[in-house]
VMD Tcl script that draws the C-alpha trace (Angstrom):
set ca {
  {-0.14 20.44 -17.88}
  {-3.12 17.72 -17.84}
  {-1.34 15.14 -18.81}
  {-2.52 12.90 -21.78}
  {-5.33 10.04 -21.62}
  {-4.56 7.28 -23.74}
  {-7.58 4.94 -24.39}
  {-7.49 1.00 -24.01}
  {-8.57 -1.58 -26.04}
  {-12.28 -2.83 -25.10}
  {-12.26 -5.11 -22.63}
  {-14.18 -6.58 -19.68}
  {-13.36 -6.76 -15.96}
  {-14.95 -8.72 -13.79}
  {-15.22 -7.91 -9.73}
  {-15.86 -10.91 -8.17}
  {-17.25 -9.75 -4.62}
  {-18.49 -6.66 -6.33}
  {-21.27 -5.99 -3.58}
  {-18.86 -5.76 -0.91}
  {-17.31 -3.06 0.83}
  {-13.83 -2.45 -1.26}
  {-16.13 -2.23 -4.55}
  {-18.39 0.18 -3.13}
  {-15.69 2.16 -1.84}
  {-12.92 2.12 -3.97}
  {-12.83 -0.15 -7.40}
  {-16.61 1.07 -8.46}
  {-15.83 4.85 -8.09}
  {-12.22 4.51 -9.35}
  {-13.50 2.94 -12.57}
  {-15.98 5.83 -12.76}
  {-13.29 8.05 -12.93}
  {-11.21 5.95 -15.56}
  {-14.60 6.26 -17.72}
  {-14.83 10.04 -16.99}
  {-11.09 10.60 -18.13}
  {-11.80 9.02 -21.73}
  {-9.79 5.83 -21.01}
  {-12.25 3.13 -21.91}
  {-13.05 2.54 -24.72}
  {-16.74 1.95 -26.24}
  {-17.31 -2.17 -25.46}
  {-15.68 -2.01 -22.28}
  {-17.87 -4.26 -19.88}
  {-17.76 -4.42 -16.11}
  {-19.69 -7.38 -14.24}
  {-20.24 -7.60 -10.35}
  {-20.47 -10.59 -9.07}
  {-21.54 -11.54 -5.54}
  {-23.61 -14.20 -3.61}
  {-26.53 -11.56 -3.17}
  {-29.52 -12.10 -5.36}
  {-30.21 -8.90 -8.07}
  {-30.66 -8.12 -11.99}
  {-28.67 -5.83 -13.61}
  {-31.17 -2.95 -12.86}
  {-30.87 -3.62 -9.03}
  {-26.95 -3.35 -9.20}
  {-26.70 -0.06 -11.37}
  {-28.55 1.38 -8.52}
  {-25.96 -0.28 -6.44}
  {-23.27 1.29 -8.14}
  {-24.89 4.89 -8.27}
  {-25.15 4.78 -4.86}
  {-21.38 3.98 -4.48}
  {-20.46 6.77 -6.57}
  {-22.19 9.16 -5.38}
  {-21.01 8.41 -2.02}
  {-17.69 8.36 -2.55}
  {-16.97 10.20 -5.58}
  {-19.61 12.85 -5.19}
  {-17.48 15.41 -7.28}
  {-17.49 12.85 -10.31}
  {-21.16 12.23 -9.79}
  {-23.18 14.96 -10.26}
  {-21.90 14.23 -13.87}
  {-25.20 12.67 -14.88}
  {-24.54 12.23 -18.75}
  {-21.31 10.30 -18.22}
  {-22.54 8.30 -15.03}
  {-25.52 7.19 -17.01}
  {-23.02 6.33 -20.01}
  {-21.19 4.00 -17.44}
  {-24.19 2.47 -15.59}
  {-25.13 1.25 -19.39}
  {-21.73 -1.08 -19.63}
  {-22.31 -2.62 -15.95}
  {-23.83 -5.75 -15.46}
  {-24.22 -8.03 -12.75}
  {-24.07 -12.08 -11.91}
  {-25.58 -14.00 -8.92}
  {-23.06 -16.41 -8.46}
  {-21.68 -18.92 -6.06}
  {-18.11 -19.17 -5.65}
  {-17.90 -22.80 -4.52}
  {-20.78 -24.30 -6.85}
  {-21.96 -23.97 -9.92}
  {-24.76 -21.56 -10.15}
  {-24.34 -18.68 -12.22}
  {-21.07 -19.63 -13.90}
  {-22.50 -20.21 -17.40}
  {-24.18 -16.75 -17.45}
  {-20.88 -15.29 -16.81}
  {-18.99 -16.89 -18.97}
  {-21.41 -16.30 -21.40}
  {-21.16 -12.50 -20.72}
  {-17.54 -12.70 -21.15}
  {-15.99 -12.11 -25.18}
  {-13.32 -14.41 -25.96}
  {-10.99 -12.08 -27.74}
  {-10.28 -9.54 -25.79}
  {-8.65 -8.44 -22.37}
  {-10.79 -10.13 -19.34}
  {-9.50 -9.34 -15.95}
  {-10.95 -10.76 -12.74}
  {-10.67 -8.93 -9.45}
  {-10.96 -11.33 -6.43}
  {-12.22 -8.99 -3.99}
  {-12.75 -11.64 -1.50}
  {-11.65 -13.20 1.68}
  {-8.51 -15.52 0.36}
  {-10.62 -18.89 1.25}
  {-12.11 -18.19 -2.12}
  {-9.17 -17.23 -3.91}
  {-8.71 -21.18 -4.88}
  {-12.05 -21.71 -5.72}
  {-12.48 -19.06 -8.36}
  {-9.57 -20.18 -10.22}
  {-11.05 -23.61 -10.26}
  {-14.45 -21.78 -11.76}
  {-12.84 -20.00 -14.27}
  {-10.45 -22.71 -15.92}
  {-13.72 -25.29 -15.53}
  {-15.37 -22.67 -17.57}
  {-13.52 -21.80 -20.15}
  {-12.32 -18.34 -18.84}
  {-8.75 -18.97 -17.89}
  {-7.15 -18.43 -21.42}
  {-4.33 -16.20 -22.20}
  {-6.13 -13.17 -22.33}
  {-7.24 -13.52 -18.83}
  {-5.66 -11.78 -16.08}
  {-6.70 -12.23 -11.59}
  {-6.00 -9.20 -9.58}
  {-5.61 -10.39 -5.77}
  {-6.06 -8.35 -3.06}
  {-4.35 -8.99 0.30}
  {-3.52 -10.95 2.75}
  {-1.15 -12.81 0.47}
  {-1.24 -15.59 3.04}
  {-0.88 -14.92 6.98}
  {2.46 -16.60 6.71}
  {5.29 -18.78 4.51}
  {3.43 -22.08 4.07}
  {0.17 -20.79 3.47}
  {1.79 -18.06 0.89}
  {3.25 -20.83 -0.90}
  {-0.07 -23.16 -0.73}
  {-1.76 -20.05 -2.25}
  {0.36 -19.31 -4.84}
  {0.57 -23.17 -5.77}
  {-3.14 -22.73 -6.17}
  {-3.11 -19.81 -8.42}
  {-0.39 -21.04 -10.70}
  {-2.13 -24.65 -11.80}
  {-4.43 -22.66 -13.82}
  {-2.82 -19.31 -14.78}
  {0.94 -18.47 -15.60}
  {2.37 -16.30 -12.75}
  {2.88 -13.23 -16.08}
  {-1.30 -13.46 -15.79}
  {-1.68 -12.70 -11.48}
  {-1.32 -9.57 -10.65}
  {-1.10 -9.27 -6.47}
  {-2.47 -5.48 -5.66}
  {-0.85 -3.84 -3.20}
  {-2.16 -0.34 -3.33}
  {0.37 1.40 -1.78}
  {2.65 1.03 -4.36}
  {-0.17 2.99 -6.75}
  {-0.01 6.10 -5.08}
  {1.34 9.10 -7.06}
  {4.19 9.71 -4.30}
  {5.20 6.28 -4.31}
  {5.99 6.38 -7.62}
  {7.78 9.82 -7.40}
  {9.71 7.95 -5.30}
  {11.39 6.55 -7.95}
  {11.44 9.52 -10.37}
  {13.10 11.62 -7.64}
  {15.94 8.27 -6.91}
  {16.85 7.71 -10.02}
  {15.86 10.06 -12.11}
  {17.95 13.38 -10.46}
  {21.89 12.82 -10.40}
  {21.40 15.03 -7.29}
  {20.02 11.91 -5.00}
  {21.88 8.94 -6.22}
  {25.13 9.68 -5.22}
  {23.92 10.32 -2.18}
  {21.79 7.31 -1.24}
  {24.01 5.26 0.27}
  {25.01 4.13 4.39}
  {28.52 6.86 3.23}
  {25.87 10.15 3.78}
  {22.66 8.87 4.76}
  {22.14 8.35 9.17}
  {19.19 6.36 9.25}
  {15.20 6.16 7.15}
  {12.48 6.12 8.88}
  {8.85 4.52 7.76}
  {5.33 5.52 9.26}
  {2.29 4.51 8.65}
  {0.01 5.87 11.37}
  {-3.94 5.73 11.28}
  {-6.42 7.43 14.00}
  {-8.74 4.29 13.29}
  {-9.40 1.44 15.49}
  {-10.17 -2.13 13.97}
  {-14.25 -1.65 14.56}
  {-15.57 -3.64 11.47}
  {-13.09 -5.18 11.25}
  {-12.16 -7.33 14.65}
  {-12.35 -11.22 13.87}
  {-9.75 -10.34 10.67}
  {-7.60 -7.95 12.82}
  {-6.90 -10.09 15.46}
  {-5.83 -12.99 13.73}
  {-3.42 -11.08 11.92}
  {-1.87 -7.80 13.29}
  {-0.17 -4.99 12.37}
  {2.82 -7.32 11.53}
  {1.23 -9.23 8.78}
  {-1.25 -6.49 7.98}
  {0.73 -3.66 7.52}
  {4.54 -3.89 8.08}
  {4.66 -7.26 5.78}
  {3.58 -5.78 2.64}
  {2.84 -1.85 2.89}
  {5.74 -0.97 4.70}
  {8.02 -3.93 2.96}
  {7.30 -2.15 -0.03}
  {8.12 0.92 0.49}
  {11.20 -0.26 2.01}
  {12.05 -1.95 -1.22}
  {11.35 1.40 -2.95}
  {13.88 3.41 -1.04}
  {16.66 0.88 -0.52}
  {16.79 -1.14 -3.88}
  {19.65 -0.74 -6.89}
  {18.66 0.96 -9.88}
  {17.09 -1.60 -12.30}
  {18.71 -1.29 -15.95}
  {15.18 -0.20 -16.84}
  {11.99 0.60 -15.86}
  {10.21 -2.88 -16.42}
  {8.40 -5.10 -14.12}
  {10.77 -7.69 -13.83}
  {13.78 -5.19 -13.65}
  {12.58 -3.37 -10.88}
  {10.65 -6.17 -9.20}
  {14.35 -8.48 -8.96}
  {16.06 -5.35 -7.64}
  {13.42 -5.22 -4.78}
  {13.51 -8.76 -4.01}
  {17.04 -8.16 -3.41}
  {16.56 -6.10 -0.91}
  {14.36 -8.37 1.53}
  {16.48 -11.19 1.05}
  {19.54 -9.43 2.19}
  {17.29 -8.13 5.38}
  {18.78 -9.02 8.56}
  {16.81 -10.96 11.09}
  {15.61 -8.66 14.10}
  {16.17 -9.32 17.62}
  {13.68 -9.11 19.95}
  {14.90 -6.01 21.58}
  {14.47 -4.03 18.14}
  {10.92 -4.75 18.28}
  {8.38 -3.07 20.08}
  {4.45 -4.17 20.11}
  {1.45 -2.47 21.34}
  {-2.49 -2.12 21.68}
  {-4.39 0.56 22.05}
  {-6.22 1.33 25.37}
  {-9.25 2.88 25.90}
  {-10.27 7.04 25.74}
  {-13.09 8.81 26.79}
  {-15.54 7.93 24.56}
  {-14.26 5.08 22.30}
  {-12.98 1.62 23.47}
  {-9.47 -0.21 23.88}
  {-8.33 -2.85 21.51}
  {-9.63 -5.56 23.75}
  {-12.99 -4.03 23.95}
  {-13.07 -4.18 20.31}
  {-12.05 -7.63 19.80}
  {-14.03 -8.62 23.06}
  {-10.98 -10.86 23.91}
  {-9.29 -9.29 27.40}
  {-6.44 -12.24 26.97}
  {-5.93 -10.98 23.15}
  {-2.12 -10.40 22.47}
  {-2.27 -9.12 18.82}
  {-0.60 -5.93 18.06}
  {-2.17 -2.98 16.95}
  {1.27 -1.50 17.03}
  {5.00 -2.64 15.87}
  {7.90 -1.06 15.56}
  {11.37 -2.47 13.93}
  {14.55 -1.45 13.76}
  {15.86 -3.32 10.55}
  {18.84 -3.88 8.87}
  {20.69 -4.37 5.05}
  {23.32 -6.35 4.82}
  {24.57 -5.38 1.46}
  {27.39 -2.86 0.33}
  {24.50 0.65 -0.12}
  {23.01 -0.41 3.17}
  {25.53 -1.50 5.75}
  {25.69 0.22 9.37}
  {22.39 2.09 8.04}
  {19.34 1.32 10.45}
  {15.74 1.61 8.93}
  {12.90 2.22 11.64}
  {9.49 0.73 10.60}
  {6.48 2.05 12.53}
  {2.36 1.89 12.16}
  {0.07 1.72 14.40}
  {-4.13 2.63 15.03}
  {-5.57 4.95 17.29}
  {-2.62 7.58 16.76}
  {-2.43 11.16 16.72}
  {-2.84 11.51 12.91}
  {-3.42 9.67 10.09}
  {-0.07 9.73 8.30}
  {2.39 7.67 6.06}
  {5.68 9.31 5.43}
  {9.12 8.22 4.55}
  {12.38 10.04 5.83}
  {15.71 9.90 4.74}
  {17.81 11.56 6.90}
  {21.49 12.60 6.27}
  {24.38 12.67 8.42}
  {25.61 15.69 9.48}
  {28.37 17.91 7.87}
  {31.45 16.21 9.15}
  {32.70 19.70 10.22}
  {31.32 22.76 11.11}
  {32.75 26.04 10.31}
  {30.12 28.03 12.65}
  {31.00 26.86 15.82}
  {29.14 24.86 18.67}
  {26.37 27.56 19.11}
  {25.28 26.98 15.78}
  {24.00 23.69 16.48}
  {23.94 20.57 15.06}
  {21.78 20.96 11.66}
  {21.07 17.69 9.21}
  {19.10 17.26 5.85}
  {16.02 15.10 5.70}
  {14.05 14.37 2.10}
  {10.74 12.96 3.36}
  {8.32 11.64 0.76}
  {4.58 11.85 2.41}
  {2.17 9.27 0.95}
  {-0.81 10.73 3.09}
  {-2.97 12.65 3.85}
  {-1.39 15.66 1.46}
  {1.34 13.84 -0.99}
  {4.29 15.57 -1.66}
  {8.07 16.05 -1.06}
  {9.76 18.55 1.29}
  {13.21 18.46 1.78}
  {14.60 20.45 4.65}
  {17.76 22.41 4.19}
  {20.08 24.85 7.07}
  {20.55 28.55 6.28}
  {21.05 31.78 8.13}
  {18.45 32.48 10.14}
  {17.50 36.49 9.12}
  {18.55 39.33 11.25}
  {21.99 41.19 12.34}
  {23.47 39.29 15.85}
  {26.10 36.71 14.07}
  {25.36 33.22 11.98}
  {22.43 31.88 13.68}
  {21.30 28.45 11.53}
  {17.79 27.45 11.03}
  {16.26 24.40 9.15}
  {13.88 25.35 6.79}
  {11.94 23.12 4.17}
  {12.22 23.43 0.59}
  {8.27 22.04 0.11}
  {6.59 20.71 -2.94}
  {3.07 19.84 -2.21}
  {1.16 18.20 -5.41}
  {-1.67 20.56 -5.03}
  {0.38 23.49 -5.38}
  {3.21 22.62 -7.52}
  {0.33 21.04 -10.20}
  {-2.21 23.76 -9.26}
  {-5.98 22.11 -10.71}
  {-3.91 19.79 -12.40}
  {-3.34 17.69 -9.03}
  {-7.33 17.52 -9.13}
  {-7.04 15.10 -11.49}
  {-3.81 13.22 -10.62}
  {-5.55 9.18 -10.57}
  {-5.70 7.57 -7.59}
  {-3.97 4.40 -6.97}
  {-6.85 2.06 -7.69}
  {-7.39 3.79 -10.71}
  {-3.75 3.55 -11.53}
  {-3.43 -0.09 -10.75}
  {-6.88 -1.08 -12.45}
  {-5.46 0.16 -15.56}
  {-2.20 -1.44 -15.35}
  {-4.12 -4.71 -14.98}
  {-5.74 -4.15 -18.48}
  {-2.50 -2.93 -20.05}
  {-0.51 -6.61 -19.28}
  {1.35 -3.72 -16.84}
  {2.96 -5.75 -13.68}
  {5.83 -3.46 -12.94}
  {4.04 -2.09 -9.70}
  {2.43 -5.67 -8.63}
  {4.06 -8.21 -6.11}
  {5.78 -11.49 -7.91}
  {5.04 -14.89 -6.17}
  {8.92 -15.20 -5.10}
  {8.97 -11.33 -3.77}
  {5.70 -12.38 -1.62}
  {7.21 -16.13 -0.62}
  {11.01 -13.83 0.47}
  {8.38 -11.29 2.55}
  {6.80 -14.14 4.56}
  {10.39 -15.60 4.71}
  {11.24 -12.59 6.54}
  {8.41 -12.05 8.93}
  {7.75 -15.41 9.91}
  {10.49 -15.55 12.67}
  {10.00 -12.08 14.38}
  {6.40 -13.50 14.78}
  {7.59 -16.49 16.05}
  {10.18 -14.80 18.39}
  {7.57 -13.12 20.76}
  {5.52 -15.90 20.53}
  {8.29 -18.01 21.85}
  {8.47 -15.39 24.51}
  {5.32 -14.77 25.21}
  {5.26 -11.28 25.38}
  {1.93 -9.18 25.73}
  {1.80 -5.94 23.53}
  {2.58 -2.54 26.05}
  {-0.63 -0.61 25.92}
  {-0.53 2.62 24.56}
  {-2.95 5.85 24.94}
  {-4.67 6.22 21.93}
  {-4.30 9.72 20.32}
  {-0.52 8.47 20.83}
  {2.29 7.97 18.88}
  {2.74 4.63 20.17}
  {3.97 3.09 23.28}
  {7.07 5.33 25.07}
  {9.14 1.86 24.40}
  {8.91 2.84 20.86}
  {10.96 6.18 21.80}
  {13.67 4.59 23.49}
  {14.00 1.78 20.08}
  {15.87 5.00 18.58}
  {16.51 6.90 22.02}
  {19.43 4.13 22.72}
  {20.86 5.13 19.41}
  {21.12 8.57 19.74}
  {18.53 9.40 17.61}
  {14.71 10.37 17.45}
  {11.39 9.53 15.85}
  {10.24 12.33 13.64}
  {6.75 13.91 15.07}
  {3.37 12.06 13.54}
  {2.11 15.45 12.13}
  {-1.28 16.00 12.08}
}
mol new
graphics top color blue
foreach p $ca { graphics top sphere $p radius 0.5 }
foreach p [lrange $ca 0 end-1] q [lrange $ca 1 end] { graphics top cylinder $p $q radius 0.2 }
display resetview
């Protein structure tokens, strides 16, 4: 059941930022894999290009070392791997001046696909756009991949995008969110609206309440100075979790096109609800045994960023009225997780009696670590004694349900990559989707800044301060449990 590889056309990609840490770790060993899997063709080119001073030579070795690293399975393929060190290349350039753009551009064909991933800090996002129409590179073949943050908030997303547009059409920037590559995300959709047994369903009439988490076991060592001037708020929940929110809530677009599907999530956070402060619960991490609290890390004991947030939000629209969604992430939990849950109301009567319980459906779609979809479902627990009910989960993991076939289901940065080079932007963020996002966010930030509220402090191996608890406590209801 492999499913088929279909080549694309030569073309070149350059990764601007390519000696930093999300090229080693991720783009470099995802285009590996892309090359392993057939899908470039012969001509394909890929350029690093960073501030740091090396030939071509010195950056192959660069990139073997990545690989190996992190794709150890794919690299102790040493015909293909030398194959793909043969089409990289490498630029010592400076983003704000003027060395090294002519040798770029002159590595760069004119007729073909040329994509340029920004894998910098956004401060540079404005300048390479400026490089790249002042030399000659920002034609119509020419596509920017962006990584986040998309701004830290509604002016500066709009001052961004204003940037980006005065030298490439808004069909031509692709804004990477690589959530919304994973293989589960995506089933997410496939499962919605492509089974008449969900739809009907998926609506405030049957479903209680969805839940979102996005729980990590990591602290923000490495990366403190960006952490605390953001947050989870604007580095998680605004984007990741926004997204996936879209996912689950939005209409059915007439087809399966970027624009279709990308005006039928914008929908969706525009008819969001502002949240009130008591439907929002921050936190930081304190300090274990052996590894140190949030403001140890930061080395600010006054700091009152969030490295945990939980919402209760709401849809004001005719699927989603009266039906809460709960938004949580957080570092330093118990397990590194991201699941959502739909859970459905109960059977509005039950023929069993009292002692039988109460007894609901939930269809939870887990992202990570092990994707796959388990929907859990009441029967008759076995054994004489009367109609005992028991909840029981009808499971379909990807690694058994494809058997070695989920070995080679792409990742999402090989996924996205790809999509970049096909003209693809159904699973990339539009500048008005980003600009409604911020729109959003902007005053629950402001809110508890108003108030001045310090984040509860939480033990780490947690799920989060108890606070978070009582956000669905008072409503009757109950976080699911961060599962390990």
């Amino acid at each position: 059941m492999v499913s088929r590889v279909i080549p694309v056309d030569p073309f070149d990609l350059v990764v601007f930022g390519g000696t930093g840490d999300l090229a080693r770790r991720k783009i470099l060993p995802a285009l590996f894999r892309r090359f392993c899997a057939g899908q470039m063709e012969q001509g394909a080119r890929i350029v690093g290009a960073a501030r740091t001073e090396m030939d071509d030579a010195a950056y192959r070795f660069f990139v073997r070392e990545a690989i190996g690293e992190f794709d150890a399975a794919h690299a102790r393929d040493q015909e293909n791997l030398a194959a793909f060190l043969n089409i990289v290349h490498y630029v010592t350039l400076d983003a704000r001046g003027n060395t090294g753009w002519k040798a770029l551009a002159g590595l760069i064909s004119p007729n073909r696909v040329k994509a340029f991933y920004f894998s910098v800090g956004p401060s540079l996002f404005g300048d390479l756009a400026e490089r790249l129409y002042e030399f000659g590179m920002a034609d119509g073949q020419a596509r920017i991949v962006v990584e986040k943050p998309f701004g830290r908030d509604l002016s500066s997303a709009k001052a961004l995008n204003a940037t980006l547009s005065k030298h490439f059409d808004e069909s031509q920037i692709y804004r990477i969110d690589h959530y919304l590559g994973k293989e589960t995300v995506q089933n997410l959709m496939a499962v919605r609206f492509g089974n008449m047994l969900f739809e009907p369903l998926w609506n405030s009439q049957y479903v209680d309440h969805i839940q979102i988490t996005v729980a990590e076991t990591v602290g923000v060592a490495g990366r403190e100075e960006y952490y605390d001037r953001s947050g989870a708020m604007r580095d998680m929940l605004q984007n990741h979790l926004m997204q996936l929110l879209c996912l689950i809530a939005m209409e059915p677009p007439a087809k399966f096109e970027p624009d279709a599907v990308r005006d039928e999530k914008l929908k969706v956070i525009r008819a969001l609800d502002p949240v009130e402060g008591h439907d929002i619960v921050r936190g930081q991490y304190g300090a274990d045994e052996d590894k140190p609290s949030y403001l140890e890390h930061v080395g600010d004991p006054y700091s009152t960023t969030e490295s945990f947030v939980a919402i209760k939000a709401r849809i004001s629209n005719w699927r989603w009225a009266g039906t809460p969604f709960y938004l949580r992430t957080g570092k330093r939990l118990k397990a590194r997780t991201s699941e959502i849950a739909v859970v459905f109301k109960d059977a509005p009567h039950s023929i069993f009696g009292a002692e039988a319980g109460r007894h609901r459906n939930i269809l939870t779609i887990v992202l990570q670590p092990n994707e796959g979809i388990e929907l859990g479902v009441t029967i008759k627990e076995p054994g004489p004694g009367g109609m005992r009910l028991i909840d029981v989960p009808l499971d379909m993991s990807f690694a058994e349900a494809l058997g070695p076939d989920a070995e080679h289901v792409p990742d999402a940065y090989e996924r996205l990559i790809m999509d970049v080079i096909r003209g693809n932007q159904t699973l990339f963020m539009r500048c008005d989707e980003v600009e409604a996002a911020w729109a959003w966010t902007d005053p629950v930030i402001a809110s508890w800044e108003k108030r001045g509220d310090r984040p509860l402090v939480y033990d780490s191996g947690s799920s989060g301060p108890v606070e978070a608890l009582a956000l669905m406590h008072r409503d009757g209801r109950r976080w699911r449990e961060i599962r390990k």
